[in-house]
N, C-alpha and C positions, 0 to 999 in steps of 0.2 A: 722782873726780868722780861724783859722783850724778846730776845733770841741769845742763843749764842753756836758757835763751834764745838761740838763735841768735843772734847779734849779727848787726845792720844791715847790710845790705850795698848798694853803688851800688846802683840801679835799672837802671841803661844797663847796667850789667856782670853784671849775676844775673838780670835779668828781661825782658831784652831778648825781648819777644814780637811781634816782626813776624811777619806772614805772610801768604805769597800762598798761591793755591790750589797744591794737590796731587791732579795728575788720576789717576788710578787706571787709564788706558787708556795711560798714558805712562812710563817709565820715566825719571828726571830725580834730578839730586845736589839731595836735599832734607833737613833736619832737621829733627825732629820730638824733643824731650823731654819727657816726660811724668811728672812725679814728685811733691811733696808738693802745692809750688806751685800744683798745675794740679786741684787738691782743693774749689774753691769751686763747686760745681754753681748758685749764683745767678747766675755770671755767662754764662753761656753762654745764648744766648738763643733764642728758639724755632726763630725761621728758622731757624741752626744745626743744632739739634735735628734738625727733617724734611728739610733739607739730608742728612746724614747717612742720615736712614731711606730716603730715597729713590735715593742715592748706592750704598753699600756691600751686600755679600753677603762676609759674615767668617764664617771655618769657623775653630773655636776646639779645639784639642788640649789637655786640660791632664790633673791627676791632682790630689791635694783640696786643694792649699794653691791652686792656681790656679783653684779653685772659688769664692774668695772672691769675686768678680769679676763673676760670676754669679750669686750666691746676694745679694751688693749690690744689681745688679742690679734681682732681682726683688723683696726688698723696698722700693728706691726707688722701684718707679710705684705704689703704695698712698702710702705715704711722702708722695710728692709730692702724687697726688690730695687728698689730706686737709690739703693747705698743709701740711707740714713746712717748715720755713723760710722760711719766708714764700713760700712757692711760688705763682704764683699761674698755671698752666699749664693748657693742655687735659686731660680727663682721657686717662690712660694715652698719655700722651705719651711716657715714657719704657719703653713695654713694648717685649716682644721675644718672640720665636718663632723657630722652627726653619722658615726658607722664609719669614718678613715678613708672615705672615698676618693681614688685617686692618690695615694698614699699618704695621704693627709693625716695628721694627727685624731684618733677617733678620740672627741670630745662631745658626747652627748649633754647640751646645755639644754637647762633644764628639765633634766630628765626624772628629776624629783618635786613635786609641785611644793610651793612653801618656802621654809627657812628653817634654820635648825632654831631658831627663836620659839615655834610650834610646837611645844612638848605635849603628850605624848606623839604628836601624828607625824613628827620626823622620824622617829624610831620604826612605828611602822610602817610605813611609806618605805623606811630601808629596807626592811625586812622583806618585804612584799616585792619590791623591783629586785633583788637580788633573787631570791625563792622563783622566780618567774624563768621558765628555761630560755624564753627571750635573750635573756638579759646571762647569761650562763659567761661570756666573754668577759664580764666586765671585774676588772681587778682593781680601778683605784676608786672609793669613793669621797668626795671634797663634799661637806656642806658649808656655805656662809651665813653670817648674822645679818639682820637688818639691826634694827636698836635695841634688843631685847637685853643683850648683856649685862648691861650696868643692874639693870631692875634685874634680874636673876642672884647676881651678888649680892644685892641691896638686902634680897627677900632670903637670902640663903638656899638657895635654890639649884645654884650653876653647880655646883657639884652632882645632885641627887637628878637635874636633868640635862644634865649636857654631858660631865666627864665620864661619871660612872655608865650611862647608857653608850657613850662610846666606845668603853673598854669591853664591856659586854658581848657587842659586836663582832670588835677584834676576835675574840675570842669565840666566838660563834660562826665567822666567816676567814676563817685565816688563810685563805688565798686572798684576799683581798688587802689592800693598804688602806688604810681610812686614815684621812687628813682632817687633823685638827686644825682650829683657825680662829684670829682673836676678834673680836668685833670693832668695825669703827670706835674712831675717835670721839668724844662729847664735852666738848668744854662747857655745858649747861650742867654737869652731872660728873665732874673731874674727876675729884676723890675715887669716886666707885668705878669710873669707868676704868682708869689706869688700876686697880686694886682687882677688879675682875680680869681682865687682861694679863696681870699679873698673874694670875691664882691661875688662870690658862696656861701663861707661858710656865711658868714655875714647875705647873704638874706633867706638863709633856718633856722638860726637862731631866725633871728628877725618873721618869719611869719611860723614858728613851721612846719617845712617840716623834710621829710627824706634824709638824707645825710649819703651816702659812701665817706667818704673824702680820696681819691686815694694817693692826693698828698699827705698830710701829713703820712701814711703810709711810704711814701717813704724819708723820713726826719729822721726814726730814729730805730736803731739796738734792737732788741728785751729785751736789757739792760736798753732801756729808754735813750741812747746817744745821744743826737739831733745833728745833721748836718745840716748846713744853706746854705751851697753852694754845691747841690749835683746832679748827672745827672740821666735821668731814670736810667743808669745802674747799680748805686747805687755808682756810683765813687765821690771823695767827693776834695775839690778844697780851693784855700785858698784866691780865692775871687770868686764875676760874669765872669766869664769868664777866671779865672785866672791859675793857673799850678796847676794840677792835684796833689792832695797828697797818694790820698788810694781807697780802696774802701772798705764801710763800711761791706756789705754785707761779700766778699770772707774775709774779715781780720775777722769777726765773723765765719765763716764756718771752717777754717783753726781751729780755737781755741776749735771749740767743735766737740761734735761727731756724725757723718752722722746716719741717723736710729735712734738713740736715743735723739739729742739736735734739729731737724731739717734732711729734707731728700731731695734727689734729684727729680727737676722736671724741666720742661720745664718752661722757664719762657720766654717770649719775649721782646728783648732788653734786657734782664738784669740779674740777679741772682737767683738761686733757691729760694733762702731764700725770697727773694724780692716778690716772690709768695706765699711760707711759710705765710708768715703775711698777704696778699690778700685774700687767705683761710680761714685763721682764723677769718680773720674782716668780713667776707661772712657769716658765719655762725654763729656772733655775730647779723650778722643783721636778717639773717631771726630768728633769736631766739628772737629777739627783738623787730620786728613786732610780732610775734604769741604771744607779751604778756610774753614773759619771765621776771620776777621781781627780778631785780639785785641791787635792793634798800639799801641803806645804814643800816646797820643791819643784812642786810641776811649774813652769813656767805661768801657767794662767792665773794659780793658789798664789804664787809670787807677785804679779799684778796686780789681784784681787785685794792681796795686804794691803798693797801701797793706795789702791783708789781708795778703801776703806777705814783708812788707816785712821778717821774718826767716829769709829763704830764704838756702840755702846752710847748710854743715855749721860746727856748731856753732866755736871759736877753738881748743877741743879737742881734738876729732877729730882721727883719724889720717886722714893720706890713705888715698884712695879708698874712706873711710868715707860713708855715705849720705848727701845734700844736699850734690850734688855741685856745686850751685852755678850750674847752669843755668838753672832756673827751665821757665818753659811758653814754649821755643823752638822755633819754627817758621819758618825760614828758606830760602829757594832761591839754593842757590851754587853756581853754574852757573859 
């Protein structure tokens, strides 16, 4: 298979976007998924937006693929100022800084040295910037992967150092929100990498956690095209490991218009665009946490169905392959 279209899927059953608030001074069984789906930065609306700025203090640990996120980021509040997408927002509405300066979103980028790839020294490293009275403000913690994923799966490992030390946490810092997160894409390493990924989204699923699901993001063009065999760099293949066909990213940018459909930025490893939609699912999440209600009904949840409306992983895909079929859920199940 080369590509195809996600096919259809219910609405009630892949997109199911209720949500009440999620307070960040309380510890509470909540879920939060964050993935292709949650890529339309139109609908999110401003209240949201300073809800959030005003809300969160997130210390962000990553190494350069979870740089894209960041480097989206910054070129979406240009982006946006200049109406990219029909934006039609405060200026630098969407900035950030280190400490919220100037009511910016406080995003302290890396503020954790490393990757959560680094076991044991991401656990303490947490532990230690939180314990530090410095750092006394800070309620959301995000780490990312470099490539370590797939080889944690492989070795049996991703449970004993990455899930279980996260929940540990949870439980030990429960003012705080800690964001789970799936590792790039590796079409050198297929099998395991969607099978890790899986085992990630699956267990934040099943025991109502926060999840930025990275990989899936990177599975599908901002059309809703799913791609099953595709590399971080968004090059797309016509099997595991097999001859390179396209890549989905530059064959989308080529087609629309820089500034106005999508803009230029640094991405690592990979494609502007590829950070484009890093950005946009960044700011679906922290709008998500601060309680933004994107519920079925609201006008925007009603949008959101129809742009998404080929959420979830392609009829092809192998399990625990990306688009995992959650959609932008935010639910409290208490």
């Amino acid at each position: 298979m080369k590509r195809n279209a996600a096919p259809q899927k219910s609405f009630f059953t892949f997109t199911l976007c209720f949500c009440l608030s999620v307070f960040s001074c309380s510890l509470q069984a909540r879920l939060l998924i964050v993935d292709h789906t949650c890529a339309d930065i139109t609908l999110i609306p401003q209240s949201a937006i300073e809800q959030a700025k005003s809300t969160f203090h997130i210390a962000y640990g990553h190494t350069s693929h979870g740089s894209q996120l960041t480097t989206g980021m910054d070129g979406l509040s240009t982006f946006a100022d200049n109406g990219g997408l029909g934006l039609s927002l405060p200026d630098n509405i969407f900035a950030w800084n280190n400490g919220g300066k100037g009511g910016t979103l406080d995003l302290r980028d890396y503020a954790m040295p490393g990757d959560v790839g680094y076991y044991p020294q991401w656990v303490q490293t947490t532990r230690d910037y939180l314990d530090n009275p410095a750092n006394a403000d800070v309620n959301v913690i995000i780490w990312s992967w470099c490539g370590q994923v797939t080889d944690k799966y492989a070795t049996g490992t991703l449970e004993s150092e990455y899930l279980t030390p996260m929940t540990q946490l949870e439980a030990d810092y429960p003012h705080v929100n800690f964001v789970y997160m799936t590792g790039h894409v590796d079409i050198w390493a297929d099998a395991d990498n969607k099978a890790a990924n899986g085992m990630i989204r699956d267990f934040c699923t099943d025991n109502n956690k926060i999840l930025y699901d990275f990989e899936d993001i990177e599975r599908y063009d901002p059309d809703g095209t799913y791609f099953e065999y595709v590399s971080d760099n968004c090059d797309y293949y016509d099997g595991p490991g097999g001859a390179c066909i396209g890549n989905w990213a530059t064959e989308w940018q080529d087609a629309h218009n820089e500034g106005t459909d999508w803009y230029d930025c640094s991405s690592a490893h990979s494609q502007p665009l590829n950070a484009n939609q890093k950005a946009y699912a960044a700011w679906w999440l922290w709008a998500g946490l601060a309680g933004w209600n994107s519920a079925p009904g609201n006008p925007a949840s009603d949008t959101a169905g129809t742009d998404s409306g080929s959420a979830g992983s392609g009829s092809e895909a192998s399990p625990g392959s990306g688009g995992g079929g959650s959609g932008c859920f935010v639910s409290n199940l208490l």
